[in-house]
N, CA and C of each residue as an Amber inpcrd file, in Angstrom:
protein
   321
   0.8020000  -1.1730000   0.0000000   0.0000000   0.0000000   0.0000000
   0.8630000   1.2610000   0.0000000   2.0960000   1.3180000   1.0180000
   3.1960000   2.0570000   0.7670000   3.9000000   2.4630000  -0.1390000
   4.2820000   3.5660000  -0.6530000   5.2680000   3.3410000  -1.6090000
   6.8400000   3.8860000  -1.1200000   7.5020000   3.2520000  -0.8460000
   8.8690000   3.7410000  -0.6070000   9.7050000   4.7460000  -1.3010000
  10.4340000   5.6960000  -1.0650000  10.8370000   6.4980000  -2.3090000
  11.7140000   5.8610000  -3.2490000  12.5340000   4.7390000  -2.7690000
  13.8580000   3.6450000  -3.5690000  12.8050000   3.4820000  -4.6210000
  11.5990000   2.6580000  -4.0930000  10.7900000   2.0490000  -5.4000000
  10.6110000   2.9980000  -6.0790000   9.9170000   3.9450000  -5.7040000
   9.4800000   5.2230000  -6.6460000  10.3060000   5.9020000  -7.7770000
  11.4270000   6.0630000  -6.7280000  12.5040000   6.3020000  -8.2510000
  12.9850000   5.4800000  -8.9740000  13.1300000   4.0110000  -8.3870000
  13.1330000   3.4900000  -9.7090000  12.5820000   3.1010000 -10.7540000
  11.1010000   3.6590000 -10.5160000   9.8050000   3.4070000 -11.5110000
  10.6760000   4.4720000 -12.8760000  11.0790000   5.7150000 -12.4030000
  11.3280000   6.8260000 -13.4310000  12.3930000   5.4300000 -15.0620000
  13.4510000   4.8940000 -14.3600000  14.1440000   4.2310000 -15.4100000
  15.3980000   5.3160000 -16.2470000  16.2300000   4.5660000 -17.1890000
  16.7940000   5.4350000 -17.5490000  15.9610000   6.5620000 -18.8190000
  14.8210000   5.6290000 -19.0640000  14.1850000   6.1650000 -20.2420000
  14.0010000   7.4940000 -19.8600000  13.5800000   8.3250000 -18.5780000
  13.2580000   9.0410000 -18.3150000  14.2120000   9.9680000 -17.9450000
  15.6400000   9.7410000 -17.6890000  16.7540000  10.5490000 -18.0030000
  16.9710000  11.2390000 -19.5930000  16.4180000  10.4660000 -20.6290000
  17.0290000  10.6070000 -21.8300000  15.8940000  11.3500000 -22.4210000
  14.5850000  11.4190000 -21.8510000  13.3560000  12.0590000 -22.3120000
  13.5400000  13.7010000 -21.3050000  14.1930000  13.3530000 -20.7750000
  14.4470000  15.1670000 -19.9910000  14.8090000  16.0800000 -20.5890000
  16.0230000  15.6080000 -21.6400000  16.7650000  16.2750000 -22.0760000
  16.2750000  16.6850000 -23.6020000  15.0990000  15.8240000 -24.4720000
  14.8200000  16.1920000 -25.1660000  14.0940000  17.3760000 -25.5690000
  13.3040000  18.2450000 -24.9950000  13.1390000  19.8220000 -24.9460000
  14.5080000  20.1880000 -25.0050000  15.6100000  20.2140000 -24.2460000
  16.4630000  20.8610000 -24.5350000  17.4930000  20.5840000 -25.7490000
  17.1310000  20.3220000 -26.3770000  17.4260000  19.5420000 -27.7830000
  17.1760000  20.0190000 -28.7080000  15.9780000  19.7370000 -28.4200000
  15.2260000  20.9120000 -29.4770000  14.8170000  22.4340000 -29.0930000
  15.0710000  22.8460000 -28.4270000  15.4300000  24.1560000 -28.1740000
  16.5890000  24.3500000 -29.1860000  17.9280000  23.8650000 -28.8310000
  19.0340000  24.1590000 -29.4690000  18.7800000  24.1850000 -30.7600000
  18.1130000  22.9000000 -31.3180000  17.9380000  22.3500000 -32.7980000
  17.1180000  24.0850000 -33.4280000  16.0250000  24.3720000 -32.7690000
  14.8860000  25.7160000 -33.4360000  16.1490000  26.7930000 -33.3280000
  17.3620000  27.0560000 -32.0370000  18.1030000  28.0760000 -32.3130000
  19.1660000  28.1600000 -33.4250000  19.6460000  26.9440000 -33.5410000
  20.6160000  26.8630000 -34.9580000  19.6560000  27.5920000 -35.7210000
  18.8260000  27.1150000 -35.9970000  18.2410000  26.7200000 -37.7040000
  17.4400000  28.5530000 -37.7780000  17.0890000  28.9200000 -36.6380000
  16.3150000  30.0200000 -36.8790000  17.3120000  31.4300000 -36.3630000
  18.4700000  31.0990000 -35.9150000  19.2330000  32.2070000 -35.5750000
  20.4810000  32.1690000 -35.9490000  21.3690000  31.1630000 -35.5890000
  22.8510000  30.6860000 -35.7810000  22.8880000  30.7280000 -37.0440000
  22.1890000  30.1600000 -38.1370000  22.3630000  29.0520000 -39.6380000
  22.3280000  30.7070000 -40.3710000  21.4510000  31.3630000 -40.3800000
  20.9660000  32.4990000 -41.0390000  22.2830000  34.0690000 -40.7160000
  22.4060000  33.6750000 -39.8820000  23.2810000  34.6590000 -39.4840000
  25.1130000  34.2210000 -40.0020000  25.4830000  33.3530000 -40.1030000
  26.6220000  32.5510000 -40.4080000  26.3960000  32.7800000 -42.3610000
  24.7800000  33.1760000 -42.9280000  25.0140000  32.9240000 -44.1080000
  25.4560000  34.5490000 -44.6430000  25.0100000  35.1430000 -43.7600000
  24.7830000  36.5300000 -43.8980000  26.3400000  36.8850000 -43.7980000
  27.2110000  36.5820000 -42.6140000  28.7680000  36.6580000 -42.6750000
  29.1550000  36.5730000 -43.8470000  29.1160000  35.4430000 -44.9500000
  29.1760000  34.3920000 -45.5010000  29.1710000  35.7220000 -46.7680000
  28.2210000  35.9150000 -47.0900000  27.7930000  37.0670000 -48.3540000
  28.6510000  38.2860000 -47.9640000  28.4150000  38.8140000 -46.5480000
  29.0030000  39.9310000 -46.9920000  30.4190000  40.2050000 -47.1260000
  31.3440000  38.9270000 -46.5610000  32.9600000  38.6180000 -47.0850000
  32.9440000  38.5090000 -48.5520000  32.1810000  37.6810000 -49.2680000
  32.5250000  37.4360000 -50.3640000  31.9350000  39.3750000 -51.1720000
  30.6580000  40.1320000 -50.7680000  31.0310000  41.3910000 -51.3470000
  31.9770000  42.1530000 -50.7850000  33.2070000  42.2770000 -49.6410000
  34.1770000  42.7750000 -49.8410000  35.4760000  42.3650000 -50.4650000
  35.0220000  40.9290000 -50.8150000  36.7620000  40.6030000 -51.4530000
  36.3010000  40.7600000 -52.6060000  35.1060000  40.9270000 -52.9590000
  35.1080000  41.6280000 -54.8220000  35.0700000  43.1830000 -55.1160000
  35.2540000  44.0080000 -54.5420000  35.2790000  45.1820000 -54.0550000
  36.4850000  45.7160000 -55.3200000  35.8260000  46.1660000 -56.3700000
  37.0760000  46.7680000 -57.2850000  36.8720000  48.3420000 -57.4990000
  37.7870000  48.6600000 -57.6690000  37.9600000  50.7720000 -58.2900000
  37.1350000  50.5670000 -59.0620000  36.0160000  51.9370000 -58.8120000
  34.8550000  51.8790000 -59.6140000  33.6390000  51.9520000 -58.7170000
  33.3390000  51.1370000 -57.5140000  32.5830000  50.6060000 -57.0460000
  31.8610000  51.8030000 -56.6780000  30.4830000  51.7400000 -56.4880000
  29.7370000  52.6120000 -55.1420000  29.4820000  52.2360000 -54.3200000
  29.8050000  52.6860000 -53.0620000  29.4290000  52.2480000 -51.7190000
  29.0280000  52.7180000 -50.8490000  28.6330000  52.3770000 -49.8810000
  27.8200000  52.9240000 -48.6700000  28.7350000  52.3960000 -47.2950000
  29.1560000  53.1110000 -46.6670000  29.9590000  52.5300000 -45.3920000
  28.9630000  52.8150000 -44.2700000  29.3350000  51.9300000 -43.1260000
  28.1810000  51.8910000 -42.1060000  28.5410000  53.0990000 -41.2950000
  28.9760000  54.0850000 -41.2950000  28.7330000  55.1680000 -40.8910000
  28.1640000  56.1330000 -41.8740000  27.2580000  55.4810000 -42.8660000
  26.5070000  56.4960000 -44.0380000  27.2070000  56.8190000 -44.7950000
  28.7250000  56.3900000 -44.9740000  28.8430000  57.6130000 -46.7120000
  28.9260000  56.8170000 -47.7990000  28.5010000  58.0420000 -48.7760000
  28.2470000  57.2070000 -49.8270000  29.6170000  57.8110000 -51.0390000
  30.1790000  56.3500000 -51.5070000  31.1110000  57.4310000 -52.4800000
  31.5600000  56.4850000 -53.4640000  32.7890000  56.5400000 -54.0330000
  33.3400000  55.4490000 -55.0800000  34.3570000  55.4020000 -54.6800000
  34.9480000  54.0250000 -55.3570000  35.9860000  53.0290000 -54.3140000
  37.0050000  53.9170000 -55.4090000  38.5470000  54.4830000 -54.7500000
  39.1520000  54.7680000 -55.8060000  40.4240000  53.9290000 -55.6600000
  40.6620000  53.2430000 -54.8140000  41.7960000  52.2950000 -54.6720000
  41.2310000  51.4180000 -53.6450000  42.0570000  49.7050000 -53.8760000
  41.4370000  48.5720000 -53.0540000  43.0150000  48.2490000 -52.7210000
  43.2670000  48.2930000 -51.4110000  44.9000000  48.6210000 -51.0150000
  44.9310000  46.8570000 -50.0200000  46.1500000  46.6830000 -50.0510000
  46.0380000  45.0360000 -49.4470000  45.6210000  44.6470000 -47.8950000
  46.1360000  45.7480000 -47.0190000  45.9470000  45.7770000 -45.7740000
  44.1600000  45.9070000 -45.5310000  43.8500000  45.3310000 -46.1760000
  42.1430000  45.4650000 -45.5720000  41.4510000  46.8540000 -45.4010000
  42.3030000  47.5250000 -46.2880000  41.7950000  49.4170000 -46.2360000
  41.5630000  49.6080000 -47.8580000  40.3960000  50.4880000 -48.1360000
  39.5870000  50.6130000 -49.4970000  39.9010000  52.4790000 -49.2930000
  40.3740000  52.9860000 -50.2800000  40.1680000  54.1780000 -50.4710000
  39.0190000  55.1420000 -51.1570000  37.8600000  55.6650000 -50.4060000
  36.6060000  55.7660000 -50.7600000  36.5190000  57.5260000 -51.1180000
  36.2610000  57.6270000 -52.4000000  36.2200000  59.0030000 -52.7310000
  34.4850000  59.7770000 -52.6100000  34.5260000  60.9360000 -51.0050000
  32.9400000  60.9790000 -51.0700000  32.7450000  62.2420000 -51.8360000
  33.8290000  62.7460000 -52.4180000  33.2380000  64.2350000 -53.0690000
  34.6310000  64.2000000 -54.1490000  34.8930000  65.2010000 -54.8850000
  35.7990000  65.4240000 -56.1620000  36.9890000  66.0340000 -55.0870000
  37.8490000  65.3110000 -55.3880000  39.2330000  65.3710000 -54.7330000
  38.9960000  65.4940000 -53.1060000  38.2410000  64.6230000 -53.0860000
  37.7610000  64.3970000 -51.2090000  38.3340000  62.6580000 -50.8600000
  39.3330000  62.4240000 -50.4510000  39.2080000  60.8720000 -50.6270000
  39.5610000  60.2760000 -49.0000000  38.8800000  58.9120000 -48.7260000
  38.8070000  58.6900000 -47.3350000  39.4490000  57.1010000 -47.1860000
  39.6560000  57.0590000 -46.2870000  41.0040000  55.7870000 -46.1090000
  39.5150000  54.8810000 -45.2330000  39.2730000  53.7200000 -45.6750000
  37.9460000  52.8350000 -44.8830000  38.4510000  51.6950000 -44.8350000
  38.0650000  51.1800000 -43.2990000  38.3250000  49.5940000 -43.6800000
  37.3450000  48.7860000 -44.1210000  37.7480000  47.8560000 -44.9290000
  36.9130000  46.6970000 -45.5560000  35.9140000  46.4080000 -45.2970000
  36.0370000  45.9340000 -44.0320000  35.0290000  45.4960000 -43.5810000
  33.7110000  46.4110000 -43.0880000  33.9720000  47.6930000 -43.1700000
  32.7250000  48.3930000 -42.6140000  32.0300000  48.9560000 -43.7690000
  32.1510000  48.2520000 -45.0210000  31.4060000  49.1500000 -46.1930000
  29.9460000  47.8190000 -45.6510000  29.0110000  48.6250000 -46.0110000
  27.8990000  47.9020000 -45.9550000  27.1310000  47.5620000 -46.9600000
  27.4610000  48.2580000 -48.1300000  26.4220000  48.1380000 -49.1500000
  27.2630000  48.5210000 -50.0890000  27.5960000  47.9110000 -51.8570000
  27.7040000  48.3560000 -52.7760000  26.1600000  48.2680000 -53.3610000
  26.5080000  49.5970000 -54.3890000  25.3660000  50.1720000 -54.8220000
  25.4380000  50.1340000 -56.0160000  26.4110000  50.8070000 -56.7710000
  26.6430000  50.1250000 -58.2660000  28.0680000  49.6030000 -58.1610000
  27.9080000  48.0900000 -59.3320000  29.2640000  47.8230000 -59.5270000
  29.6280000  47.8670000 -60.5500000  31.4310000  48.2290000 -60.8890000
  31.5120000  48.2440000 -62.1010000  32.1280000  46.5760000 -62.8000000
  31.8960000  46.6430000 -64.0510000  32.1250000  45.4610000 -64.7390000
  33.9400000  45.3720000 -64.8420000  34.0080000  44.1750000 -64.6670000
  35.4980000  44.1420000 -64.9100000  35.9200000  44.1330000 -66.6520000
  36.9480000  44.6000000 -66.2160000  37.7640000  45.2780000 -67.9070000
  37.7220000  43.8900000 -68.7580000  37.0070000  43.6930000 -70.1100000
  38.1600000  42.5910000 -70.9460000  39.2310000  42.2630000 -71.5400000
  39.2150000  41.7170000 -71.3360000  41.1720000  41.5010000 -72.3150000
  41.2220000  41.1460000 -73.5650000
């Protein structure tokens, strides 16, 4: 008629260790896929539009300016012209937006 607590917990089993953890499983599983995955693709794009980044370009840097790329220098610095003989030293990585690009030259 008793139930002892020994018995009681061992009614739970291991099944019920391995079913605990499944919410937290899928928690993780909905955060990849709806936060991590999307955000990793977004990295993903906007490296590949600064390593195509050629003289010519228009751009938008994340502090708003808007200008044309007049040199793409190796150290990860783009020389961004925002007015006629106005030219600004930017790093790479903070252009946010090209706006027009130009076509590369043929040979």
């Amino acid at each position: 008629m008793f139930v002892t607590p020994a018995f009681a917990q061992a009614a739970g089993g291991a099944g019920g260790a391995f079913a605990s953890f499944i919410p937290l499983i899928l928690i993780f599983a909905i955060m990849y896929f709806l936060l991590i995955r999307p955000q990793q693709k977004k990295v993903k794009e906007h490296q590949k539009m600064v390593e195509a980044l050629r003289r010519g370009d228009q751009v938008v840097t994340a502090g708003g300016l808007i200008g044309k790329v007049s040199k793409v220098k190796e150290d990860g610095e783009v020389e961004v012209e925002v007015a006629e003989g106005v030219r600004v030293r930017v790093v790479k990585h903070t252009i946010s937006q090209v706006l027009n690009k130009t076509e590369p030259a043929n040979s």
